[in-house]
C-alpha positions as CSV (number, residue, x, y, z in Angstrom):
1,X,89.7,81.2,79.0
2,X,90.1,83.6,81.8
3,X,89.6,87.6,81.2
4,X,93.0,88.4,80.4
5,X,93.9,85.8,78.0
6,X,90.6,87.2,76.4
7,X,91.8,90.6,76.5
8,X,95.4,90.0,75.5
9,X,93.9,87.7,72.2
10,X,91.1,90.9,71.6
11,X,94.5,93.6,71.3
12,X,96.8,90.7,69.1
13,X,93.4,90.8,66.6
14,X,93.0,94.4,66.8
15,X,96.9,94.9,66.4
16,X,97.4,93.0,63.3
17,X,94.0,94.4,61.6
18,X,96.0,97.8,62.4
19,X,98.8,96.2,61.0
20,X,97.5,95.2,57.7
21,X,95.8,98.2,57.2
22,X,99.3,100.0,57.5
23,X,101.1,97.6,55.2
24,X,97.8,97.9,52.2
25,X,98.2,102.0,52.9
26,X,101.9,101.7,52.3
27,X,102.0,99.4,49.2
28,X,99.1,101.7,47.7
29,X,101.4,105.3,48.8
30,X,104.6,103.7,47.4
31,X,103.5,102.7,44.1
32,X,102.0,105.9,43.4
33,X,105.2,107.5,44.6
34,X,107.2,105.0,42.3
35,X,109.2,103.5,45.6
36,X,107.7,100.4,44.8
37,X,109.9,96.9,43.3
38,X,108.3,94.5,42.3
39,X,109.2,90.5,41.0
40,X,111.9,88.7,43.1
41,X,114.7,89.2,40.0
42,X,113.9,93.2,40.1
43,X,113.8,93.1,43.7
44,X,117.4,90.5,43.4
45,X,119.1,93.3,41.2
46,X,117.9,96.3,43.1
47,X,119.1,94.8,46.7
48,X,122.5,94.0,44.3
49,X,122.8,97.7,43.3
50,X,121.6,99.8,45.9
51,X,120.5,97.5,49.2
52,X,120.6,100.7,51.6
53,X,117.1,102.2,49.7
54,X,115.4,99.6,50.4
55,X,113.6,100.1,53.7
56,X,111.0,97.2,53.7
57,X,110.7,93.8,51.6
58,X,107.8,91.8,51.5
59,X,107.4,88.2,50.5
60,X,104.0,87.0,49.5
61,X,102.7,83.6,48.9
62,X,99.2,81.8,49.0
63,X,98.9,78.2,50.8
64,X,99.1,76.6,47.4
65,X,102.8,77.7,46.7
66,X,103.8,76.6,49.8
67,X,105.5,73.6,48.0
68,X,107.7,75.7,45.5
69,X,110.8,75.0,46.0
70,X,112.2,77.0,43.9
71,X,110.3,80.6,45.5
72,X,110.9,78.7,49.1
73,X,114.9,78.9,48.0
74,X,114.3,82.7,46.2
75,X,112.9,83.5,49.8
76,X,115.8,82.1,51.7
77,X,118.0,84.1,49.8
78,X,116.4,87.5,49.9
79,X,115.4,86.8,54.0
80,X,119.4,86.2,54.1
81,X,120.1,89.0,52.4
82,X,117.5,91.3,54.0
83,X,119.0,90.5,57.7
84,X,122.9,90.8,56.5
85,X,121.4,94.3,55.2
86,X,119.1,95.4,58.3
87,X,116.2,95.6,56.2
88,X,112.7,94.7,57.9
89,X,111.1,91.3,55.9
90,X,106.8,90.1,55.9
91,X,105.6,87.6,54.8
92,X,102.0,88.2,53.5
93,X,99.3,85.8,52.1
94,X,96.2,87.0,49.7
95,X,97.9,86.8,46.4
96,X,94.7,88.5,44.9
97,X,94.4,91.0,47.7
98,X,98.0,92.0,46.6
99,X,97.5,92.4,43.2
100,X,93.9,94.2,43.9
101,X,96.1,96.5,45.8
102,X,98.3,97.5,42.7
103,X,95.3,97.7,40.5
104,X,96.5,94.6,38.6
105,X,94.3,93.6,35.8
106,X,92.0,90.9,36.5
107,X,93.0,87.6,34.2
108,X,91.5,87.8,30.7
109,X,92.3,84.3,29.5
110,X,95.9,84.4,29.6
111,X,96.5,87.6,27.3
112,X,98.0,90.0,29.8
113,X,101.5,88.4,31.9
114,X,101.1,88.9,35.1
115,X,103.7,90.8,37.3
116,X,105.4,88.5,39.7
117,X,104.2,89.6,43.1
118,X,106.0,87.0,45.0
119,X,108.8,89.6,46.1
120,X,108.0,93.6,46.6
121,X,110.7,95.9,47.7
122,X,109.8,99.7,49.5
123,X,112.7,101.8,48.7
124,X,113.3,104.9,50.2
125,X,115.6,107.9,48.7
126,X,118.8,108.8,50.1
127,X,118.1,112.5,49.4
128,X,114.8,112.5,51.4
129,X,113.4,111.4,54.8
130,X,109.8,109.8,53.1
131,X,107.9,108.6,56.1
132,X,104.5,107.2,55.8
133,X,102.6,106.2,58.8
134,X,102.2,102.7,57.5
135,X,106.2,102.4,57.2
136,X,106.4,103.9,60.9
137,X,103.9,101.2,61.9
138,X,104.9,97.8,60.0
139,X,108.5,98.3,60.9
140,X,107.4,99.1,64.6
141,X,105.7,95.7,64.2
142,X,108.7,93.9,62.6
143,X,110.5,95.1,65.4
144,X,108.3,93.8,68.2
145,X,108.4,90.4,66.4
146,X,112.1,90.3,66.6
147,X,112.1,91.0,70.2
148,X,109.0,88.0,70.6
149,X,111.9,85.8,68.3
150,X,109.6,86.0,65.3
151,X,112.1,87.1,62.3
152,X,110.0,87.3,59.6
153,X,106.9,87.6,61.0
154,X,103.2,86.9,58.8
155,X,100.4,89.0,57.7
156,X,97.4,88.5,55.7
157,X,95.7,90.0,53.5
158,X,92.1,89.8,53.5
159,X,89.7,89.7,50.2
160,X,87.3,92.1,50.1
């Protein structure tokens, strides 16, 4: 491996620890400013009603869902209908991450249903400008994976 194919992998890891930092800060900012949609039929009926508030839509999964066909084809419909609306799609793993995020309750043998997290929308008003840094940077990143031909591009989120 030659110096700069060391350096360039060094900046991709430090870029998408930056990047996952923004999109944890933005999830945790938009759910306590109640911009937050979560479950893919809220997220379904909210894109149906209102698509131009939502500003960023995040699909999560773990490796183990990875043969759902049924979430696969909820994805390909919300990716479909995030691009026909200009609206910036991730795709995130860490399932528990996520829901440690959102202060979820841990399971306590099944009494409590769980929120689907598959699908989470970030909405934005059309009365206000809201900004966060995190939205500034995850949709800078979306739109540097577009230009590398990446359209939904992946970030995961790490235990801790």
């Amino acid at each position: 491996m030659t110096l700069e194919e060391l350096v360039t992998s060094d900046n991709a890891a430090q870029k998408m620890q930056t990047v996952t930092a923004a999109v944890e800060q933005l999830l945790v900012a938009a759910q306590r400013q109640d911009r937050l949609t979560v479950g893919v039929y809220e997220a379904a009926k909210l894109m149906n009603v209102d698509p131009d508030s939502v500003v960023l839509c995040l699909l999560a999964i773990d490796e183990e869902e990875e043969d759902d066909i049924a979430l696969q084809i909820h994805f390909t419909l919300i990716q479909s209908f995030c691009c026909d609306n200009d609206i910036d799609i991730v795709r995130v793993s860490g399932m528990q991450r996520l829901a440690q995020l959102l202060g979820e309750p841990a399971e306590t043998l099944g009494t409590t249903e769980a929120r689907d997290l598959h699908c989470l929308l970030v909405t934005n008003c059309h009365t206000d400008a809201w900004k966060s840094q995190g939205l500034v940077e995850v949709a800078s990143y979306c739109e540097e994976s577009r230009g590398n031909n990446q359209w939904v591009p992946y970030i995961p989120l790490e235990e801790r």
